[in-house]
C-alpha positions in Angstrom: 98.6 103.1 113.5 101.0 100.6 113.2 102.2 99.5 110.2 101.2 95.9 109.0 104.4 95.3 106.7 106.8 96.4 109.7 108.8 93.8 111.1 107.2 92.5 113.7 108.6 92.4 118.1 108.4 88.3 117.3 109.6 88.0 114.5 110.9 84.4 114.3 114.4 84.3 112.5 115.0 81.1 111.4 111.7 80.7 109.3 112.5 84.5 107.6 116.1 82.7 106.8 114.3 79.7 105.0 111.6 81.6 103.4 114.8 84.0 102.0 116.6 80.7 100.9 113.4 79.8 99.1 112.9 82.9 97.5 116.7 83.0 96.1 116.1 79.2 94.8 113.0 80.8 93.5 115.3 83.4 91.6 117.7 80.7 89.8 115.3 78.3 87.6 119.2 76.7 87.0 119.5 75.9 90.5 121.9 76.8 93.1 124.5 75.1 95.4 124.1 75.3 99.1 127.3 77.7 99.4 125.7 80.0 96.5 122.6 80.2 98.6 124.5 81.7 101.6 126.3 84.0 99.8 123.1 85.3 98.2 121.3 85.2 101.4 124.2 86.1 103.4 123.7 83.2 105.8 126.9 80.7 107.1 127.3 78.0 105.0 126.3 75.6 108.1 122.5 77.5 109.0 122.5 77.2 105.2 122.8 73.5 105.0 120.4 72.9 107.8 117.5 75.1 106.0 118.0 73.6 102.8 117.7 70.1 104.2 114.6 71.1 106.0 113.1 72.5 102.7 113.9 69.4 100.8 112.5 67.3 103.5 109.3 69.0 103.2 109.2 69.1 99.4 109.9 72.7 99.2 113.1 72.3 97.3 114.6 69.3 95.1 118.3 68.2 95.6 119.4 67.4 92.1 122.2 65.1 91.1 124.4 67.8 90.3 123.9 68.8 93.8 122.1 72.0 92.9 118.7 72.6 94.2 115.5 74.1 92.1 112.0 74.7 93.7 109.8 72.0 95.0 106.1 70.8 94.0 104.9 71.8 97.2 105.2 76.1 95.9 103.4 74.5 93.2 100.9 73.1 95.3 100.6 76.0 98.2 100.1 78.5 94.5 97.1 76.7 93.4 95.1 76.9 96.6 96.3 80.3 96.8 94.6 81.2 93.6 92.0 79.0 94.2 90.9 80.9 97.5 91.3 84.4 95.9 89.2 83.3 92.9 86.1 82.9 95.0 83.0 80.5 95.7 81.9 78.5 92.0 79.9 81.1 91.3 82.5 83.6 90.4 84.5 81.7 88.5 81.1 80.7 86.7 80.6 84.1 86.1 83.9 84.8 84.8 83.5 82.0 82.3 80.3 83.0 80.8 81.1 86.7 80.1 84.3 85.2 78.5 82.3 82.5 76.5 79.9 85.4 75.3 82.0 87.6 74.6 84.5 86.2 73.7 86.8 88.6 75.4 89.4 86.8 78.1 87.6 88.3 81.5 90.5 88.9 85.1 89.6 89.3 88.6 92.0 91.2 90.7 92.2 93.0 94.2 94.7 94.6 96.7 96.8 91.8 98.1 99.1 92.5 100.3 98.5 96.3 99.9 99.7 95.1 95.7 97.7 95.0 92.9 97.1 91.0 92.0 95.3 89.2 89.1 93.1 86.9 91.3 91.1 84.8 88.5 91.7 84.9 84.7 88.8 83.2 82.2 90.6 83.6 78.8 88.1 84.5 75.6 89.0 83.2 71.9 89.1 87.0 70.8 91.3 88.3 73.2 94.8 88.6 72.5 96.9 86.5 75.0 98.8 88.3 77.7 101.5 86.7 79.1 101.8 88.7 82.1 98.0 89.2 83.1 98.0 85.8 84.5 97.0 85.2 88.5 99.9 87.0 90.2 100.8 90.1 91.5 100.3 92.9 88.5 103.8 94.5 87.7 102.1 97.1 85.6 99.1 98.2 87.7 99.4 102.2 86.5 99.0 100.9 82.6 96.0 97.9 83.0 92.5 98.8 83.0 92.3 96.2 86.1 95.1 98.2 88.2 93.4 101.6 86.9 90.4 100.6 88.8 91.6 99.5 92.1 93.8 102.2 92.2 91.2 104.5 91.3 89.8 103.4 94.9 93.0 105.0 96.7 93.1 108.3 98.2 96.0 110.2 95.9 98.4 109.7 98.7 98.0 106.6 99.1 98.6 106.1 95.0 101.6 108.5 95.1 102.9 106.1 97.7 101.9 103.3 95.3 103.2 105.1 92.0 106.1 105.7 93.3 107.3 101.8 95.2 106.6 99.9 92.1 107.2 102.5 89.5 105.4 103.6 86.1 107.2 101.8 83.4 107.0 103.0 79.9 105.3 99.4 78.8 104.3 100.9 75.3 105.3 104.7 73.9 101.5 105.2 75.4 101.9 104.4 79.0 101.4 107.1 81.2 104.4 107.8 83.5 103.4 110.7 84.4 101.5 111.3 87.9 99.7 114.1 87.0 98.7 112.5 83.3 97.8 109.1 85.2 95.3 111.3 88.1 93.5 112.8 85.1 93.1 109.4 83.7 92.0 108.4 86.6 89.3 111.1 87.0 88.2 110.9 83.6 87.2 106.8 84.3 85.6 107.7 87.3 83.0 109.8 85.2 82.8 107.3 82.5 81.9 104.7 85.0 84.9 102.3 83.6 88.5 102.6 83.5 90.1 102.0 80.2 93.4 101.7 79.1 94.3 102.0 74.7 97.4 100.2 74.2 99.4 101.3 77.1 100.0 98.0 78.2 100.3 96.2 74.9 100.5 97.8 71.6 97.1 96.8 70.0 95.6 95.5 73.2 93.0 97.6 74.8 91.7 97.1 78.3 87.9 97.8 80.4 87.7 97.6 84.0 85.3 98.4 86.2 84.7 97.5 90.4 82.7 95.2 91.7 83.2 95.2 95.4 84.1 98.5 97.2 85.1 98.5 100.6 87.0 99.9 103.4 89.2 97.4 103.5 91.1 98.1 100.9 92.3 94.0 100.7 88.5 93.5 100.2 88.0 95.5 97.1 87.5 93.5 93.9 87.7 94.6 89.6 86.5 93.2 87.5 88.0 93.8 83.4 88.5 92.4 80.2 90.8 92.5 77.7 89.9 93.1 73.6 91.8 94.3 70.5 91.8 98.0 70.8 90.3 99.0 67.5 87.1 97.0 69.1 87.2 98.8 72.2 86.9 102.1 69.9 83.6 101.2 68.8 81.9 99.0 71.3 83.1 100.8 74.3 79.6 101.3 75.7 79.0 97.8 74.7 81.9 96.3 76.8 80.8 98.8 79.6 77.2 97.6 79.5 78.2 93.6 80.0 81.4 94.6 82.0 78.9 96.2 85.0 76.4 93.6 84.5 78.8 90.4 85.2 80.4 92.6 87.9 76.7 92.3 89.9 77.0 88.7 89.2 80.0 88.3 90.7 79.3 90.9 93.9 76.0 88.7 94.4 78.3 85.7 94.4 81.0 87.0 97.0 78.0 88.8 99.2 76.5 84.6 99.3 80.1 83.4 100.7 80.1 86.5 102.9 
């Protein structure tokens, strides 16, 4: 089978150049100069030139008086219909927002994107700690969040050893699990439980329920569904959480089977 991510026989080289010079403007929220882009994108100061006038043209990058540039409105603009497709018809989001009103726990959607684990949808509840980093977005910490536990979970262990072993396990709290075997008990065990959980291994004090929603064989198809609650609550309300967890997750699968 071929592989999706290879680079493909048309591979057009001058918009790979400009999406490189956008993702090292990305990089620099100070800015950078045209000849500080070509050096980081190793490009000729002359294609350089012509790329970042393009970009600017298009609003993609901002020339500033300084003659640096920073990133445009328009990545602002092509992000929020980018979350906006992943989050689903109004019904899921609707969904999201009542089990986090209820609740009162801050409620995430996520799902393989681009064979990564992303946060597709956040609904944020009042008795939720706030995570910075669980916000729509690729998730840097998949192997140590309920939400990653459970898509994971859907991998053959090849495929997560493949996973694991690209992105990493970082020690996120003296709890993460970093190590394989450890993480495929873990694993195992949330399969039988019917929930993936996670006690602080993200966040000291943060405790984290996921369970999925959508299996599929498309893996890019799959959706989670978890939530996020001070972990001492977890440790008495797990069935609870589990209960209202599976619940909104047949909301949400009867929304996504409507736009289907």
């Amino acid at each position: 089978m071929r592989d999706p991510l290879a680079e493909p026989s048309d591979l057009i080289r001058s918009v790979s150049r400009a999406l490189r010079v956008l993702e090292a403007v990305g990089r620099a929220p100070k800015g950078l100069t045209v000849k500080q882009i070509a050096r980081r994108c190793e490009l000729t100061v002359a294609t350089t030139y012509h790329l970042v006038r393009t970009l600017a043209y298009e609003g993609y990058v901002i020339r500033r008086e300084d003659g640096t540039y920073i990133v445009g409105l328009e990545v602002a603009d092509r992000y929020r219909e980018l979350v906006t497709a992943f989050r689903g018809p109004p019904s899921v989001g609707e969904a999201l927002r009542r089990a986090a009103s209820e609740s009162g726990f801050s409620h995430y959607l996520g799902r393989f994107v681009g064979g990564q684990v992303a946060v597709t949808a956040v609904s944020e509840g009042p008795r939720s700690p706030y995570l910075e980093d669980l916000v729509p977005g690729f998730d840097e910490g998949a192997h140590a969040t309920a939400l990653g536990k459970a898509l994971l979970a859907t991998l053959t262990p090849e495929q997560r050893f493949r996973y694991l072993r690209e992105f990493g396990m970082r020690p996120f709290t003296p709890a993460t699990l970093v190590n394989t075997e450890a993480f495929e008990a873990d694993l195992a065990a949330g399969d039988r439980r019917g929930m993936h959980l996670e006690l602080g291994q993200f966040r000291q004090g943060v405790a984290c329920a996921g369970v999925l929603v959508c299996p599929d064989k498309d893996m890019e198809r799959r959706v989670v569904l978890a939530c996020a609650l001070p972990a001492t609550e977890m440790m008495t309300t797990a069935r609870l959480v589990r209960a209202k967890l599976l619940s909104t997750a047949r909301s949400i699968a009867d929304g996504l089977a409507t736009e289907g």
